[in-house]
C-alpha positions as CSV (number, residue, x, y, z in Angstrom):
1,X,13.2,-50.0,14.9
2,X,15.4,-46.9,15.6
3,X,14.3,-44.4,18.2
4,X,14.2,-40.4,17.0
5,X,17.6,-38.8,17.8
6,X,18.1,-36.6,20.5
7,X,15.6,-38.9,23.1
8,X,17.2,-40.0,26.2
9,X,14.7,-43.2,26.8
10,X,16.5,-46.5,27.3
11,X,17.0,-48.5,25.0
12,X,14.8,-51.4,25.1
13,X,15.4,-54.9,23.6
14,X,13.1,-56.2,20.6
15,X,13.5,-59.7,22.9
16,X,11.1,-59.6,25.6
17,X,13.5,-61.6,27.7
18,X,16.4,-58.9,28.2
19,X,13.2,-56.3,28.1
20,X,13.8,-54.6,31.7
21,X,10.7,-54.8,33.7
22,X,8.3,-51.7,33.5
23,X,8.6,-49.8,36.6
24,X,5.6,-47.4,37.0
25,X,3.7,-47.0,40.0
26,X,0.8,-47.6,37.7
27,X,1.7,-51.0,36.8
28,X,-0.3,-53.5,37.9
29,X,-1.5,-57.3,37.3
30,X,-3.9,-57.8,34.2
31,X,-7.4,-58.8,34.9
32,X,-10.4,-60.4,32.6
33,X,-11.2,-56.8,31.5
34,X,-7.3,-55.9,30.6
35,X,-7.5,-59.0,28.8
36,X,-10.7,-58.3,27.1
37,X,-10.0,-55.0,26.4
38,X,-7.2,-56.1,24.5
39,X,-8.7,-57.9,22.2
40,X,-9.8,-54.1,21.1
41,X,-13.6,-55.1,20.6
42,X,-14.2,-52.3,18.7
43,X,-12.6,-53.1,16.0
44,X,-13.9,-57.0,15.5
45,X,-17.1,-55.4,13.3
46,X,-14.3,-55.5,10.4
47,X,-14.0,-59.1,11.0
48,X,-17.6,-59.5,10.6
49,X,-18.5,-57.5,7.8
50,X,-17.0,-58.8,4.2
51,X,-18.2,-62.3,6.2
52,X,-21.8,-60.4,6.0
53,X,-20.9,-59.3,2.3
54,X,-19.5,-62.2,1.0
55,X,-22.2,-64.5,2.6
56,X,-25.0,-62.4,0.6
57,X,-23.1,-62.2,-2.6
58,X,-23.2,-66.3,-2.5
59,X,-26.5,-66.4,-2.4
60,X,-26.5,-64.7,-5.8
61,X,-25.1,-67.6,-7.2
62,X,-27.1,-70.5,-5.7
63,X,-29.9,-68.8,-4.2
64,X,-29.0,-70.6,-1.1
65,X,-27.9,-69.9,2.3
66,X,-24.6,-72.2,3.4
67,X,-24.7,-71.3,7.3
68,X,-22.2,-73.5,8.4
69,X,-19.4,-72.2,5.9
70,X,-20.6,-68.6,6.5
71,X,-20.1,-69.5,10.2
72,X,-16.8,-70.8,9.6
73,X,-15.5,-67.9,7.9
74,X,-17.0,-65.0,10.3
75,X,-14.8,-67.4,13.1
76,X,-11.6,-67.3,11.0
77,X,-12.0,-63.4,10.6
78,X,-13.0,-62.7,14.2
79,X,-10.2,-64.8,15.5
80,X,-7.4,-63.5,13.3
81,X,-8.5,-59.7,13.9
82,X,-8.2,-61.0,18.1
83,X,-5.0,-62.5,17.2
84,X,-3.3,-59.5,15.2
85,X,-4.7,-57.1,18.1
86,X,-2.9,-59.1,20.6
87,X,-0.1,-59.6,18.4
88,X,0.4,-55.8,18.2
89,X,0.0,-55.5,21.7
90,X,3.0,-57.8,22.3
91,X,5.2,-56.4,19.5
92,X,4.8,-52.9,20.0
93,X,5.1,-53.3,23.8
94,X,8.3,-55.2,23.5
95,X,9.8,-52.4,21.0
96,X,8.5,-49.4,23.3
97,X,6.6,-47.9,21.2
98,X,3.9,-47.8,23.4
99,X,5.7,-45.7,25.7
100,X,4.5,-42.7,24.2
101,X,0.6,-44.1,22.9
102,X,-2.4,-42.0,24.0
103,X,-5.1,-44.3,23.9
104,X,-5.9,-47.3,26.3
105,X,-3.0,-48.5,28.0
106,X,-1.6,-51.8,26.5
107,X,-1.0,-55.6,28.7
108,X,2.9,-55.6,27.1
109,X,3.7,-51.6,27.1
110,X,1.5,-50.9,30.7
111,X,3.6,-53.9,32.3
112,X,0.1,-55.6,32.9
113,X,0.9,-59.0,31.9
114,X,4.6,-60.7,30.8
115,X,4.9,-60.5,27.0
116,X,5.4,-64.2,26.7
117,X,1.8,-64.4,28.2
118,X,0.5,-61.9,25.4
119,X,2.4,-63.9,23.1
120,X,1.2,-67.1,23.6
121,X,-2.6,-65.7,24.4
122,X,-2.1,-64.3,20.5
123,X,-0.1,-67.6,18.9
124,X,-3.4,-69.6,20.4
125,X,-6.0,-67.1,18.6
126,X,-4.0,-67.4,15.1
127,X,-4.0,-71.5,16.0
128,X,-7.8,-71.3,16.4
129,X,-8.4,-69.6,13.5
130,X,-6.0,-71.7,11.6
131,X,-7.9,-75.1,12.9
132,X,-11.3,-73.4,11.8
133,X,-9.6,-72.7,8.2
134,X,-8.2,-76.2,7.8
135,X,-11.4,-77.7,8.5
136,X,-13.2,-75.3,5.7
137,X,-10.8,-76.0,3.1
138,X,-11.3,-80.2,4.3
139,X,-15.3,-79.9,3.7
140,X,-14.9,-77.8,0.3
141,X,-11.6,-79.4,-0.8
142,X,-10.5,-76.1,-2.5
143,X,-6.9,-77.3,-1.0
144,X,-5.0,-74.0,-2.9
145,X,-7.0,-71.8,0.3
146,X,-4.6,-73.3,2.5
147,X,-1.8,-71.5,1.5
148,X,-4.4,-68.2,1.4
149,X,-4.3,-68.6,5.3
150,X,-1.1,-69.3,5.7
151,X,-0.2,-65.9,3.8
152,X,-2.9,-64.2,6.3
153,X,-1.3,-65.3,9.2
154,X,2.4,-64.5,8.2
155,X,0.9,-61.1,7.2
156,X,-1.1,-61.0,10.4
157,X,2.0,-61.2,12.5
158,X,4.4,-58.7,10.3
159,X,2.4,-56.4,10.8
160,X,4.3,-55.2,13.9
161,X,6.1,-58.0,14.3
162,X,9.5,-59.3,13.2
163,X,12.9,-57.1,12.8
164,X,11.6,-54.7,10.2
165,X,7.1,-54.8,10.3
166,X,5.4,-53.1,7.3
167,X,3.1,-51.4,9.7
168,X,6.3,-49.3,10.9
169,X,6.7,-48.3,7.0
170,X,3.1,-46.9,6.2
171,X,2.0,-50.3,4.9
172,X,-0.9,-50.7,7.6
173,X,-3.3,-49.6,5.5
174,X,-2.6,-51.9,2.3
175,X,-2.2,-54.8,4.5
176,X,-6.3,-53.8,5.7
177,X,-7.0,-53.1,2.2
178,X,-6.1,-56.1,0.9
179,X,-7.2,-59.0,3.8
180,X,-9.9,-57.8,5.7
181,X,-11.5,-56.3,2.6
182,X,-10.6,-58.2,-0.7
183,X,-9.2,-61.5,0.8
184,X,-12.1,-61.8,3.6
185,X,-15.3,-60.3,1.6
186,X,-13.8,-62.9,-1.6
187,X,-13.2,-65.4,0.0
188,X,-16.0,-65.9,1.8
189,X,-18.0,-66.2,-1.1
190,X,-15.5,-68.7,-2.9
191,X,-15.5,-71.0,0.5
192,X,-19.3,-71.5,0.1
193,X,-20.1,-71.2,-3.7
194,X,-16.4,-71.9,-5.6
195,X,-16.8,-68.8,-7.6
196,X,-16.6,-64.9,-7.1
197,X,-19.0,-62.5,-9.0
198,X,-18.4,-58.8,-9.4
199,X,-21.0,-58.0,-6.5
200,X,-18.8,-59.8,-4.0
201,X,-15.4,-57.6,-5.4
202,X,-17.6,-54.3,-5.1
203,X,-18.2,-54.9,-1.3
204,X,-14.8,-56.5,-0.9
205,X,-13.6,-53.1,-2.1
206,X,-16.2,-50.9,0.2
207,X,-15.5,-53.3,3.2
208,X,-11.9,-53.0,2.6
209,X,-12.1,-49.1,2.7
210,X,-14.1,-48.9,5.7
211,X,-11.5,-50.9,7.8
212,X,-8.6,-48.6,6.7
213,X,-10.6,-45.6,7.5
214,X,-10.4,-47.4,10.7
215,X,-7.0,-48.0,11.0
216,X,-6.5,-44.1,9.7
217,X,-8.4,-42.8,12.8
218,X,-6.1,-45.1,15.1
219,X,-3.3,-43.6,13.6
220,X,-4.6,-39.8,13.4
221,X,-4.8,-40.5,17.1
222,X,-1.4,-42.0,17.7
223,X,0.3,-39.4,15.0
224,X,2.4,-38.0,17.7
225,X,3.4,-40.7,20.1
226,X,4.0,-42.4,17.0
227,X,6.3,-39.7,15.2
228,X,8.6,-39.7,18.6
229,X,8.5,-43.6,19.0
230,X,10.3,-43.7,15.4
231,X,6.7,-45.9,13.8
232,X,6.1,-44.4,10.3
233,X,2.5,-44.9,10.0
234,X,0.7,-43.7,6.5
235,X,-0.3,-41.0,9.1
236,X,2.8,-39.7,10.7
237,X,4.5,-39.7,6.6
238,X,1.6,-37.6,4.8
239,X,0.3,-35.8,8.1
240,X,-2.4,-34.6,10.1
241,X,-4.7,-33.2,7.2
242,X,-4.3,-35.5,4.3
243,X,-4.9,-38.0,7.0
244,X,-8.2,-36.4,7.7
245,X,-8.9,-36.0,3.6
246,X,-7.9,-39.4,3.4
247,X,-10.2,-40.7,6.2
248,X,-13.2,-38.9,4.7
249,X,-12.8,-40.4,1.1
250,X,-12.3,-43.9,2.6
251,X,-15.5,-43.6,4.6
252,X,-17.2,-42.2,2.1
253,X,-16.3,-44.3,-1.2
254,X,-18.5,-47.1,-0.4
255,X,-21.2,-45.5,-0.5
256,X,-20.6,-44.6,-3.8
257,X,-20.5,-47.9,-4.4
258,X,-23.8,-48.7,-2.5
259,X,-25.2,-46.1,-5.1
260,X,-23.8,-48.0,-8.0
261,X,-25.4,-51.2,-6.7
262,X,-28.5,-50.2,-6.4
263,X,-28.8,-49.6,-9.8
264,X,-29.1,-53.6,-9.8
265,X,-30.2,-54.3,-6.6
266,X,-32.8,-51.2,-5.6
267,X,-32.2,-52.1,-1.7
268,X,-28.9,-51.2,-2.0
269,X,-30.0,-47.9,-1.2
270,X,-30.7,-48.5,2.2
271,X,-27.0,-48.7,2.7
272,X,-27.0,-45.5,2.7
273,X,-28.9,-45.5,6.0
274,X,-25.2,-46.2,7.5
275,X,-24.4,-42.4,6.6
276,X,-25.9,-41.9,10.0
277,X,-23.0,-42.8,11.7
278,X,-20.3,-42.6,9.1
279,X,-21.2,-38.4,8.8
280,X,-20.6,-38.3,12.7
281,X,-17.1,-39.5,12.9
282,X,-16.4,-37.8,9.9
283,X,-17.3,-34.5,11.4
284,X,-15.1,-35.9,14.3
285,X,-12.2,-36.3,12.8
286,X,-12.1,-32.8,11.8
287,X,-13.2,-31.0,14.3
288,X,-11.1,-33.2,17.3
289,X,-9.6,-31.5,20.0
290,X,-8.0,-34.2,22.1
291,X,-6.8,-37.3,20.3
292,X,-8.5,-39.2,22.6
293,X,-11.7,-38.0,20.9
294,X,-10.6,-39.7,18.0
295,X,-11.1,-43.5,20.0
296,X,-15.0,-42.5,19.1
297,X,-14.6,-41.9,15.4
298,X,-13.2,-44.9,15.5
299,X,-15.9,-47.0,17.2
300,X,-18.3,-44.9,15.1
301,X,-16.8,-45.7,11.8
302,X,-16.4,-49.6,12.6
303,X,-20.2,-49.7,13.6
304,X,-20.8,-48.0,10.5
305,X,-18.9,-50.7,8.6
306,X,-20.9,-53.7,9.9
307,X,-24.4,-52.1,9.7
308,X,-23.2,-51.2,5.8
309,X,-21.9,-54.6,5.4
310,X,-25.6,-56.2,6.6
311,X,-27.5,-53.5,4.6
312,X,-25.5,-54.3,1.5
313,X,-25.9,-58.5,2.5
314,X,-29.5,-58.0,2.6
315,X,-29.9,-55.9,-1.0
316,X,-27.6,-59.1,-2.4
317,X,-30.6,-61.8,-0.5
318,X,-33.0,-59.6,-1.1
């Protein structure tokens, strides 16, 4: 990725083996909460929620509960969302873009670990989940899903990886969108019932909305570091405010959603409970006044996507 003219940073390699060492006095050796806090925990609620969704919307079609599949896919989410987190960290690190972030530092862009390591530590997670998918698709025999995860995993890692990643081009969000909404929420339903109904699309859509709001509040956060590291997010092309428009109609649109459900399924409403915390980091995101602030909207709003996920499971059980 090219660097903004008129910067005087050295260049640094996209190879992490000609990458010259970092050099801060704040550098120091990775430890088990570096390495935890890389996996970005607050974001792995959007890993469990279209599992919740998806699981409830089965039961609609059977009227039984497949736990074992349902466990299944809730570990191929979770450990592709642990893989693409250290992924990032390894890719942007390697490219320098972290140079300039604002949030938590990064293993690969703090010089806290090598980026082989942080490779390697992400190939394993994508391996794992890739194991756990294989031996769904062997107990259903829906053999077409393999290729499913094989897409997920390539997408997974161009995210922010490879010569020219889509998440440098204002892509993130459609690449969220699509898996860790429609892909995740549907196919967790297919894996334990062969079949989708409409419910399981409505929440794959909501689910899907609430992890880009997500992403969006990452990015509102990064906007600047970002512009100057030359990474076009969605947020650093349409700016600041549409960002924060944006943000509020993605948080908000499921529960437009919830309020069409319940038309068929009356405890639908109590999704709406979830407004609790999806109002708060709404309010955040326009009222900030240190990006940093926005690293709680963000925790806020991926809270608020698991408790609307379980609310929304348990109108489909119910």
């Amino acid at each position: 990725m090219a660097r903004t003219a008129g910067r005087n940073t050295p260049h640094r390699s996209g190879n992490p083996q000609k990458r010259n060492a970092p050099t801060t006095p704040a550098s120091r050796r990775a430890g088990i909460g570096d390495w935890i806090g890389a996996a970005r925990l607050r974001t792995l609620p959007l890993g469990i929620t279209p599992v919740l969704i998806g699981t409830g919307a089965a039961r609609l079609v059977d009227g039984q509960f497949h736990w074992l599949l349902a466990l299944g896919c809730l570990a191929v989410a979770v450990l592709l969302q642990i893989g693409v987190n250290y992924s990032n960290d390894y890719s942007d690190g390697v490219r320098g873009t972290d140079d300039f972030r604002v949030g938590p530092a990064r293993l690969t862009g703090a010089g806290r670990a090598k980026p082989k390591t942080v490779l390697v530590v992400a190939l394993v997670f994508f391996a794992l989940a890739a194991l756990v998918g294989i031996a769904l698709v062997i107990r259903t025999q829906q053999w077409w899903m393999l290729i499913v995860g094989a897409v997920c995993v390539v997408a997974a890692w161009f995210y922010t990886g490879g010569k020219r990643p889509y998440g440098y081009f204002g892509l993130g969000e459609l690449f969220v969108f699509v898996f860790f909404g429609l892909v995740a929420t549907a196919g967790t339903t297919f894996i334990q019932v062969g079949t989708v109904p409409q419910e399981a699309w409505a929440g794959a859509v909501a689910a899907g909305l609430l992890a880009c709001a997500v992403l969006l509040a990452n990015n509102l956060r990064d906007i600047v570091p970002d512009k100057t590291a030359g990474k076009r997010t969605l947020s650093v092309l349409i700016g600041k405010r549409w960002t924060q428009v944006l943000f509020t109609v993605f948080v908000l649109a499921p529960f437009v959603i919830a309020a069409w459900l319940a038309l068929f399924y009356p405890i639908a409403w109590l999704a709406l409970l979830a407004l609790l915390g999806a109002l708060p980091a709404i309010l955040i995101v326009w009222t900030y006044r240190q990006p940093r602030e926005l690293v709680v909207a963000l925790s806020i709003t991926s809270l608020t996507s698991v408790a609307y996920g379980a609310l929304l499971a348990w109108a489909f059980i119910g």
